[in-house]
Backbone bond lengths (Angstrom), bond angles and torsions (degrees), N, CA, C in turn:
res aa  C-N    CA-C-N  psi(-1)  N-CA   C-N-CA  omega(-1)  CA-C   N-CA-C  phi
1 X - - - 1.448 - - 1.517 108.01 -
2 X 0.892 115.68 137.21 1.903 139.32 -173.85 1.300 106.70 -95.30
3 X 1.509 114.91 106.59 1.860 129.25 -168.84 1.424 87.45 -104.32
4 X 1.609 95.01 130.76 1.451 115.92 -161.56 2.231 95.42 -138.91
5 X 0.812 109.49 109.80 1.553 129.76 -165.60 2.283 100.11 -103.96
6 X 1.025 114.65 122.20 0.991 111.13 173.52 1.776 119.40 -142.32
7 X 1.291 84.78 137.24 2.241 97.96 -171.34 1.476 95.55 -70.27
8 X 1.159 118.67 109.56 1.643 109.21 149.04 1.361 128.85 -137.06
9 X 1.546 119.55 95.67 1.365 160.30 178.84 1.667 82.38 74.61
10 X 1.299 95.20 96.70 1.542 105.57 -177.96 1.644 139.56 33.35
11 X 1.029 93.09 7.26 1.567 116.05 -175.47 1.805 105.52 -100.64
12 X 1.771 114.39 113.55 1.724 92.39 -178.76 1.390 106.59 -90.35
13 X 1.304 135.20 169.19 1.436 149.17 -157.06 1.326 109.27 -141.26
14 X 1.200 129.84 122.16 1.246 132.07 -177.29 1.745 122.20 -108.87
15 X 1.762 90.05 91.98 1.545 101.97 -167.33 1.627 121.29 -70.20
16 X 0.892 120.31 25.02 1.564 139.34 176.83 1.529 108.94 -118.03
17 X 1.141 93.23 41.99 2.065 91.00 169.58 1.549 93.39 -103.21
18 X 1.232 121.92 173.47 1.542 118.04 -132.25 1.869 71.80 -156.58
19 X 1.366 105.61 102.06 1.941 126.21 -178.03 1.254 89.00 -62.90
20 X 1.498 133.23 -177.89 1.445 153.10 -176.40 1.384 88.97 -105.99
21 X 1.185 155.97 -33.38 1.373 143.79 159.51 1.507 124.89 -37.86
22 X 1.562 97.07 -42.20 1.184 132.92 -162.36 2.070 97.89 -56.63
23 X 1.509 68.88 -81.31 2.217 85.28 174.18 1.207 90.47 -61.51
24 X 1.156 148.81 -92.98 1.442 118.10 -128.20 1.718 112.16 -67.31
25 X 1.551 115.37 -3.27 1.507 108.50 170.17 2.198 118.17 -77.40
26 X 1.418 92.18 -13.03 1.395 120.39 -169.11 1.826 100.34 -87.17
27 X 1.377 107.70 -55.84 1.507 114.14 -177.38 1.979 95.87 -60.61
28 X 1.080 118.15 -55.84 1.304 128.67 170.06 1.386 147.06 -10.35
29 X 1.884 68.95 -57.70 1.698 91.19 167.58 1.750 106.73 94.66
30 X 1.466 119.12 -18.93 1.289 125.69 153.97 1.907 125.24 -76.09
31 X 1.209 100.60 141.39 1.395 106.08 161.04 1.737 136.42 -92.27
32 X 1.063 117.05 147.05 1.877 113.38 158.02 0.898 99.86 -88.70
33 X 1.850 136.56 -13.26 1.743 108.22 -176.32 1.310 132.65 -107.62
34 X 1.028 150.51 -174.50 1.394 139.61 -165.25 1.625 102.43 -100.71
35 X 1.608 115.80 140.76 1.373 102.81 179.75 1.811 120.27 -70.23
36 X 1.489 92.02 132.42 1.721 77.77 170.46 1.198 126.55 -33.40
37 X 1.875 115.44 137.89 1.247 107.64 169.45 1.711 128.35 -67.87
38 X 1.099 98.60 177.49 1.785 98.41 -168.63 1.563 100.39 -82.34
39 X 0.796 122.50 142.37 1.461 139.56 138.66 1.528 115.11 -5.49
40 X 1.684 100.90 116.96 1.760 99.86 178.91 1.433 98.96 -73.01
41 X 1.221 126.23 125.38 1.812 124.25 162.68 1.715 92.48 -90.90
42 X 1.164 134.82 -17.36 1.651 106.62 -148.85 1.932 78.12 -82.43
43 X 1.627 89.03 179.07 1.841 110.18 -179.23 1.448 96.10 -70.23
44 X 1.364 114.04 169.34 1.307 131.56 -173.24 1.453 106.72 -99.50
45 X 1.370 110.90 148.95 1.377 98.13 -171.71 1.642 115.65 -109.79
46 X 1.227 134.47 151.77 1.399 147.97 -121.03 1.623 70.04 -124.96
47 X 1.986 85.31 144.32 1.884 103.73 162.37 1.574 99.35 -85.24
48 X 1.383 87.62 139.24 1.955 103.61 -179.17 1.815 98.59 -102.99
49 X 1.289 83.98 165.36 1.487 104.34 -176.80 1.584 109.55 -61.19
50 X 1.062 132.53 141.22 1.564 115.79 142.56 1.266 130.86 -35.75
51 X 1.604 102.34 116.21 1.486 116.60 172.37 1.917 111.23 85.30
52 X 2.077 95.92 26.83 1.186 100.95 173.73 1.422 114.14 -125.35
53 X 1.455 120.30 41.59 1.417 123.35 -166.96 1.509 103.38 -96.67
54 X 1.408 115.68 -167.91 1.161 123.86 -162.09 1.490 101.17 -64.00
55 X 1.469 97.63 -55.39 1.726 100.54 -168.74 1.272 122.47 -70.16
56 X 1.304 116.12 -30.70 1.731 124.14 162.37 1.589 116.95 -49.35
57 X 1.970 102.66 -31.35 1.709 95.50 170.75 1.550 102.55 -77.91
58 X 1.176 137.17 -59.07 0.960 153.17 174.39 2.071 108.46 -18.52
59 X 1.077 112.69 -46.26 1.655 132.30 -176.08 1.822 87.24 -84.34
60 X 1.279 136.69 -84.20 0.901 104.96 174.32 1.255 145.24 -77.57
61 X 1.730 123.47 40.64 1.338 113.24 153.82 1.825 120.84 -113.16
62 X 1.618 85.22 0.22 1.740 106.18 159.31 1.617 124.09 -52.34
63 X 1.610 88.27 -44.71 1.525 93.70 -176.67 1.424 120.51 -99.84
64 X 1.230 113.97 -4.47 1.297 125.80 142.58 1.436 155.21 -46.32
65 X 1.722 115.65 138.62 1.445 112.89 -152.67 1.800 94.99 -97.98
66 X 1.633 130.90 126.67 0.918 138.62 178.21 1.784 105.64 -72.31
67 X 1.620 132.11 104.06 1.692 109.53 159.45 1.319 111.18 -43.85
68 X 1.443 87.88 156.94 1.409 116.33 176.29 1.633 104.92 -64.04
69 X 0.922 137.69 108.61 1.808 121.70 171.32 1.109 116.06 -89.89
70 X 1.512 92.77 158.70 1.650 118.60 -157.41 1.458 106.30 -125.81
71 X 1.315 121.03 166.55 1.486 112.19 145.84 1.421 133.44 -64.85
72 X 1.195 115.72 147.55 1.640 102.60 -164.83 1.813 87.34 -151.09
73 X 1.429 109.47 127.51 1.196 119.91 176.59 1.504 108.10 -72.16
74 X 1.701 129.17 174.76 1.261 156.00 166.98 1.260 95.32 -44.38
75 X 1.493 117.25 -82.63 1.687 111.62 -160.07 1.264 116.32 -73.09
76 X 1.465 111.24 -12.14 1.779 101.06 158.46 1.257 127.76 -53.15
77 X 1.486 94.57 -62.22 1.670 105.47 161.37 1.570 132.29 -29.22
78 X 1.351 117.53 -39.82 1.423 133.19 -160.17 1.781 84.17 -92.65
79 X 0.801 119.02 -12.41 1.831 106.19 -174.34 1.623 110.19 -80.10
80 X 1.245 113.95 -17.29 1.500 130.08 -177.94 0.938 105.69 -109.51
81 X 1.479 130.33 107.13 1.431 137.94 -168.09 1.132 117.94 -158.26
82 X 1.325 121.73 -18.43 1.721 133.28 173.18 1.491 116.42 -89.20
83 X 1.371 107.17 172.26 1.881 110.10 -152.61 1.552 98.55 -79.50
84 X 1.720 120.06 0.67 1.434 115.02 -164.67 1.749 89.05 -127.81
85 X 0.855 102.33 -0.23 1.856 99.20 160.83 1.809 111.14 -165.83
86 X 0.936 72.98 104.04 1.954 82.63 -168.99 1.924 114.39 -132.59
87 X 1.284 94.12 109.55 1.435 109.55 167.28 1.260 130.30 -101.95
88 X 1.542 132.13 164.86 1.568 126.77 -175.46 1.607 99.01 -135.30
89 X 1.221 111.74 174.71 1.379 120.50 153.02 1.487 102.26 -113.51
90 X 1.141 130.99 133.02 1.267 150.84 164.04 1.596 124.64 -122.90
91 X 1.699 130.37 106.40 1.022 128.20 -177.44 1.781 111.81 57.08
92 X 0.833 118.22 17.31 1.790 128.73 -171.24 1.327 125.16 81.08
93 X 1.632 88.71 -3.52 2.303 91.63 173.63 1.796 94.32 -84.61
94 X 1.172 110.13 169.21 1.012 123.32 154.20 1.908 135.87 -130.25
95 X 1.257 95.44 123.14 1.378 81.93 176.95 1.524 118.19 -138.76
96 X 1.580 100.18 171.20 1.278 115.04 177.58 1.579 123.48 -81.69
97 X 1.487 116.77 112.39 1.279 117.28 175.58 1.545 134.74 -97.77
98 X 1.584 91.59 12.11 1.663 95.41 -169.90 1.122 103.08 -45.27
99 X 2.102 134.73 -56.47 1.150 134.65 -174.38 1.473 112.84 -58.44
100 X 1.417 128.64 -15.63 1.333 115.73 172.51 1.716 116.63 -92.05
101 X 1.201 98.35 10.73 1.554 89.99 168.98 1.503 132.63 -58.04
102 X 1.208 104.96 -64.68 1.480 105.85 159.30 1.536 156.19 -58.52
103 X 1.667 79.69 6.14 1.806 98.11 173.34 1.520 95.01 -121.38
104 X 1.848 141.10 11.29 1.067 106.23 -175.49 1.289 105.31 -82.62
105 X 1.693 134.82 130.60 1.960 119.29 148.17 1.540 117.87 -4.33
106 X 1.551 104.70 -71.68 1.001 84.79 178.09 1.749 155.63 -131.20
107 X 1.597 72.66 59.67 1.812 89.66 159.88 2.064 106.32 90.80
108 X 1.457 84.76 155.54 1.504 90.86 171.68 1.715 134.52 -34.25
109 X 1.428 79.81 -56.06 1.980 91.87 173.87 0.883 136.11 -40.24
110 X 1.809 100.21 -60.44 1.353 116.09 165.14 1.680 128.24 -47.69
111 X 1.285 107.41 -50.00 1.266 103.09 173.26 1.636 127.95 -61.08
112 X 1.701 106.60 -33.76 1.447 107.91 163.80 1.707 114.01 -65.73
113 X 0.714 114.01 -37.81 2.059 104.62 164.25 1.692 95.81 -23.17
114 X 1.759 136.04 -56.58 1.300 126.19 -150.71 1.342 90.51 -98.44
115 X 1.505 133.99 -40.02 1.299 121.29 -139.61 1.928 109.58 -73.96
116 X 1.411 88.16 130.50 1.688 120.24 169.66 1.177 114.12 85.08
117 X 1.858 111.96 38.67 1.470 129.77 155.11 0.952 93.59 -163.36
118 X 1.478 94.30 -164.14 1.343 133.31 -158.13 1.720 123.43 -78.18
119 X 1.378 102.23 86.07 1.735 105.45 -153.81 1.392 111.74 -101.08
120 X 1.462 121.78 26.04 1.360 146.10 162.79 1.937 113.53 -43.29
121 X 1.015 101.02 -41.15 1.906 88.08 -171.51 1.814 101.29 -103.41
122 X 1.450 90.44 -18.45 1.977 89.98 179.77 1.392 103.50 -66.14
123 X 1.818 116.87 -52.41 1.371 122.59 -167.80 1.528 107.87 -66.71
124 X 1.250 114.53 -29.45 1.878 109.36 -176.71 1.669 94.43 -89.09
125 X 1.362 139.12 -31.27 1.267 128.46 168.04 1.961 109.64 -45.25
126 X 1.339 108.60 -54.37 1.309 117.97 -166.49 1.490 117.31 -66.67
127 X 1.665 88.35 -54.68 1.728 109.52 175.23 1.496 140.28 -127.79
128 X 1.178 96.96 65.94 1.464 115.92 -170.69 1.524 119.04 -54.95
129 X 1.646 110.24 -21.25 1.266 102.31 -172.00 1.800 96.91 -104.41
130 X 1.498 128.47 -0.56 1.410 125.06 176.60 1.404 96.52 -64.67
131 X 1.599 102.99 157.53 1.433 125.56 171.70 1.602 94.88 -104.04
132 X 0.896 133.07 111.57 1.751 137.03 -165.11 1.808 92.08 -87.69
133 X 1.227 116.13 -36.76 1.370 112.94 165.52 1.457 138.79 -37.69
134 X 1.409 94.86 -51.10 1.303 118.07 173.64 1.655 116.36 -72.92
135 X 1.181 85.88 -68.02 1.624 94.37 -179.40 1.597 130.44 -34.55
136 X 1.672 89.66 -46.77 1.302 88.98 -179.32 1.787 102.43 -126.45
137 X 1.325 110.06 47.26 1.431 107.61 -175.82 1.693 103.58 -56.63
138 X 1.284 117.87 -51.32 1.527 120.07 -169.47 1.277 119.46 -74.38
139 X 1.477 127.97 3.36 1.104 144.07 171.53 1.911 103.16 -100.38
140 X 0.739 135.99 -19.32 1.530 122.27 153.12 1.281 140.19 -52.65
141 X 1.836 96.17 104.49 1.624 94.97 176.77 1.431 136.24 -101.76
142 X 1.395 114.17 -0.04 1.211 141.42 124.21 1.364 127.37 -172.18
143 X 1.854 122.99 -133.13 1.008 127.76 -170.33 2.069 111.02 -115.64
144 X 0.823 120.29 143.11 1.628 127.14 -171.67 1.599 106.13 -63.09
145 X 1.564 130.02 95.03 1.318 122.18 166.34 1.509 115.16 -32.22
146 X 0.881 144.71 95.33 1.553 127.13 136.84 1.070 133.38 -50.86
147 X 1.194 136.57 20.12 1.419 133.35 159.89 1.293 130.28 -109.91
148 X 2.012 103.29 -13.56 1.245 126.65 174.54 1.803 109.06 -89.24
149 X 1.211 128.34 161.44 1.471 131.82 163.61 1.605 104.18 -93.25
């Protein structure tokens, strides 16, 4: 319990007195309060540069030219894996995130966890409510051969 002391016109007040509502919701076995929330599991997110927030990526992928996409096999993919050329598989598109490095929350690392496969259950683990479409529509360079390794 959190002891909370308050000045009023010099007089202190002791806001932790415990109402008759209070106990008998306690003897009860019911609460008035909301259960603590759960535990953040996702990564923590990293201070970005100036002029690297969501909407600053967002402005420049407006003005941006989408490649044409292609098929692109597995081990192509796996050749782009570093923070200065880094690709994913996402949902079977693939794209290039080198330019989103510096606007992700959270940070370089994180994004190498996916880069140069298939980063489909990490990204819906992390971000279930992103539209991966959107986000990174202009970063698509194409779609994942399945017929190639």
């Amino acid at each position: 319990m959190e002891i909370t002391v308050v000045r009023t016109e010099g007089k202190l007040e002791d806001k932790n007195s415990v109402s008759r509502e209070e106990k008998d919701s306690k003897s009860s076995g019911k609460s008035f309060l909301a259960p603590a929330p759960k535990k953040r599991t996702r990564g923590k997110k990293v201070p970005l540069a100036p002029g690297h927030s969501h909407i600053d990526w967002m402005r420049v992928q407006s003005s941006a030219q989408a490649p044409k996409p292609r098929k692109l096999s597995r081990s192509e993919v796996r050749k782009h894996k570093t923070e200065k050329d880094l690709w994913m598989v996402i949902k079977g598109k693939v794209y290039d995130v080198t330019s989103y490095v510096a606007y992700h929350p959270g940070g370089v690392p994180e994004l190498l966890k996916g880069a140069g496969k298939d980063a489909t259950k990490l990204f819906a683990s992390v971000h279930p409510w992103v539209n991966v479409d959107v986000l990174l529509a202009k970063c698509c360079v194409g779609i994942i051969d399945t017929t190639q390794k």
